[in-house]
C-alpha positions as CSV (number, residue, x, y, z in Angstrom):
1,X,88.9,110.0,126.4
2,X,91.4,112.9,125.3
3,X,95.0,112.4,125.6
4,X,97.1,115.4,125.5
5,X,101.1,114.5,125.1
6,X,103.3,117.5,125.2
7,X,106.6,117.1,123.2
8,X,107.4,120.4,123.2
9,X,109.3,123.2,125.8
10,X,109.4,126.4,123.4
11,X,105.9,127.6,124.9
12,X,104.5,127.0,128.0
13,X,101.4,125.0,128.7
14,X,99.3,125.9,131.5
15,X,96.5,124.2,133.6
16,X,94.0,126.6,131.9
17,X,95.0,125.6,128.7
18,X,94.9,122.3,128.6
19,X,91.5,122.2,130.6
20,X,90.2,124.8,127.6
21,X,91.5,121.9,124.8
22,X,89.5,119.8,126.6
23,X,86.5,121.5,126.9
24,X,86.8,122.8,123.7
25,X,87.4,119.3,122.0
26,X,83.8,117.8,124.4
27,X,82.3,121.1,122.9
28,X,82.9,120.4,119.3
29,X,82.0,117.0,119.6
30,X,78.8,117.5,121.3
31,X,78.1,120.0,118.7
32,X,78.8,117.4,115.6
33,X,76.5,114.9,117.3
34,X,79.1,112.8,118.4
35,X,77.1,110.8,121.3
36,X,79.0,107.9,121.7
37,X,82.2,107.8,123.7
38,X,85.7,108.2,121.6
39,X,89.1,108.8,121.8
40,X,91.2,111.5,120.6
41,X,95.3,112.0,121.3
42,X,96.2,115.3,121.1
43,X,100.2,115.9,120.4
44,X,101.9,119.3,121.2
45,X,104.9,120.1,119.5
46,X,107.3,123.0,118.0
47,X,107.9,124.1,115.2
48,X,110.8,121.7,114.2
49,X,108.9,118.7,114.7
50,X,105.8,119.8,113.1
51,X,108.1,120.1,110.1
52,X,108.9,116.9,110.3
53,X,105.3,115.0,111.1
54,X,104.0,117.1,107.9
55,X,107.4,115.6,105.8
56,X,107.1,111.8,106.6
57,X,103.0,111.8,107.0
58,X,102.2,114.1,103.7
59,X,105.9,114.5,101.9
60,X,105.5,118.9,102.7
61,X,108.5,119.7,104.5
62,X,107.1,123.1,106.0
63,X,105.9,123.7,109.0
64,X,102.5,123.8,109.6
65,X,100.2,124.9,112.8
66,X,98.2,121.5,112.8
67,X,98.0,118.2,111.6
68,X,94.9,116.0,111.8
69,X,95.1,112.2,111.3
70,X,91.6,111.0,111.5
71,X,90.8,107.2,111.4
72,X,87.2,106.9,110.3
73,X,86.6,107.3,105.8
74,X,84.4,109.5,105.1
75,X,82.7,110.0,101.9
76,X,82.8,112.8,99.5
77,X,81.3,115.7,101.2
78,X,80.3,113.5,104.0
79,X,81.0,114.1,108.1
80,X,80.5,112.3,111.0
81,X,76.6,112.9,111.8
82,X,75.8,112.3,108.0
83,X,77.2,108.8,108.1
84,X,77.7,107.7,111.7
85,X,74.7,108.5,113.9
86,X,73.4,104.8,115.5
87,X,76.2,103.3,112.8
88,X,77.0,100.1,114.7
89,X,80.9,100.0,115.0
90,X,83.6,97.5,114.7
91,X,85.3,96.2,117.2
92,X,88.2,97.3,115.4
93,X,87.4,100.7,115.4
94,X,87.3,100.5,119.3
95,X,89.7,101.2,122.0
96,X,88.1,99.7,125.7
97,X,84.2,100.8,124.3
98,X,85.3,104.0,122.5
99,X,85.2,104.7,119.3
100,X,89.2,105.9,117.9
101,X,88.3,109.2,116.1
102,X,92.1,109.7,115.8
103,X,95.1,112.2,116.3
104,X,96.2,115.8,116.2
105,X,99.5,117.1,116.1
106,X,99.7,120.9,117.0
107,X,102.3,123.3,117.0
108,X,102.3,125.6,120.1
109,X,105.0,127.9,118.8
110,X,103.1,128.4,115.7
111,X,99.9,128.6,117.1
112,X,102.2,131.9,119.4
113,X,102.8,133.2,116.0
114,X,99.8,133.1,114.2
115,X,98.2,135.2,117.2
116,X,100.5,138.0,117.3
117,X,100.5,137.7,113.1
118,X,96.5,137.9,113.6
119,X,95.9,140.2,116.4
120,X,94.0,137.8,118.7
121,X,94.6,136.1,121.6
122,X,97.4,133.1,121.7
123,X,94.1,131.3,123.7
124,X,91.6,132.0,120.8
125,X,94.3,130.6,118.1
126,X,94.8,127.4,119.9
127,X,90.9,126.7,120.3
128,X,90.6,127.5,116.5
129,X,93.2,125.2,115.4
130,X,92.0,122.6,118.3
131,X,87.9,122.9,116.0
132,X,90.0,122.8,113.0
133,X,91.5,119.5,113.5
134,X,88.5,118.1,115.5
135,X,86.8,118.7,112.4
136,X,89.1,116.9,110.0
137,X,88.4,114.2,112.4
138,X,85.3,114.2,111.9
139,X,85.2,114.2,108.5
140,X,85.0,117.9,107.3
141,X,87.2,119.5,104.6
142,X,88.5,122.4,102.9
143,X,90.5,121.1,99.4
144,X,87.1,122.0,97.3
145,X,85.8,125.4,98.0
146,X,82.2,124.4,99.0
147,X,83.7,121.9,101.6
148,X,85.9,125.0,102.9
149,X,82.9,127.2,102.6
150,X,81.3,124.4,105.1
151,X,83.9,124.2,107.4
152,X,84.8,128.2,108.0
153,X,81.3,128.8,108.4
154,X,81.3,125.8,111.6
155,X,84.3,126.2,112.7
156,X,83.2,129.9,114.0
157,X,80.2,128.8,114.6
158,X,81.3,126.4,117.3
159,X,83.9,128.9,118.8
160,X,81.3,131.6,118.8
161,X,79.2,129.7,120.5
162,X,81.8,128.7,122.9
163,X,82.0,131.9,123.3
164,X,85.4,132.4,121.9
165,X,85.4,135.6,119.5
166,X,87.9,137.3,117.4
């Protein structure tokens, strides 16, 4: 299940964009080896309120162009096929039969930004940022510079094989 909330009226969110989200999010997952069905709330917001998620959650008051909030732990260096593949869950970790993989917050208006700052399309920002934080979900990393390494190199490797270039 994906729920997408939007809190936000600074940019407008089309049909095609929110069915792209979605697709984008069943793409990553399905690339990750994530077989078993999950949930994953997706939040759009501004700029203002980004600012303030990133100050309560992580005590940064900036704004940011995503925030991932996964509930699984992970392991050092670990993601979700390392650990999680026929890993028989808790009932806790379960909403209705799927598994909770957790929350995104993204910010629309700087996802706007970063695409005119970057010189590609508002569309291919927001599907980057969407991989981003569906990889944080998932376990990924990029505070040591091998994890980073790791996750650059799969984040375009998922959106190029999307078919979603720079």
């Amino acid at each position: 299940m994906i729920y997408l909330d939007n809190r936000q009226d600074k940019v407008e969110i089309t049909k095609e964009l929110e069915k792209s989200v979605e697709e984008i999010i069943l793409y990553t997952l399905k690339e990750e080896e994530v077989t078993i069905p999950c949930e994953i709330s997706v939040i759009f917001v501004d700029n203002e309120e980004i600012r303030e998620i990133n100050k309560d959650m992580r005590n940064i008051d900036k704004v940011t162009d995503v925030l991932s909030f996964p509930m699984l732990e992970y392991e050092n260096h670990k993601v979700f096929k390392d650990l999680y593949i026929g890993y028989k869950f808790e009932i806790t970790d379960l909403n209705e039969g799927n598994l909770i993989l957790g929350d995104m917050a993204l910010s629309l208006e700087r996802a706007l930004e970063q695409s005119e700052e970057y010189g590609h399309s508002y569309l291919r920002e927001v599907c980057y940022l969407v991989v981003h934080s569906i990889l944080h979900l998932l376990g990924y990393d990029h505070m040591e510079e091998q994890d980073k390494i790791v996750m650059r190199k799969r984040e375009e490797e998922i959106l190029n094989r999307f078919n979603i270039n720079r």
